[in-house]
C-alpha positions, 0 to 999 in steps of 0.5 A: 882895646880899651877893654884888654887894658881894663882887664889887664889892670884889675886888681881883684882878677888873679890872687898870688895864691892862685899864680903860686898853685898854677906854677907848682902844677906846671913845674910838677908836670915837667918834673913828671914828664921830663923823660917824654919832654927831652926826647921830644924836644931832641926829636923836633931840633934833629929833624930841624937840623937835617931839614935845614942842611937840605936847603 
């Protein structure tokens, strides 16, 4: 436990510059796959919402 809390609390680990680049990628490849992420994502709750009101 100690070495998770050794490592969460390092300074020299990752810079802001690094958090910055990781975060423009991601919103970048949302922004790419917007289109196949909707659909997806409207597929998984309407097969959530007749699945549940089966039960």
């Amino acid at each position: 436990m100690n070495h998770v809390r050794d490592f969460l609390l390092e300074e020299d680990g990752i810079g802001v510059v690094e958090i910055i680049l990781i975060l423009v990628v991601l919103i970048g490849l949302v922004i790419i796959f917007k289109k196949q992420l909707t659909s997806l994502v409207n597929s998984i709750f309407n097969k959530i919402t007749s699945q549940s009101s089966g039960i």
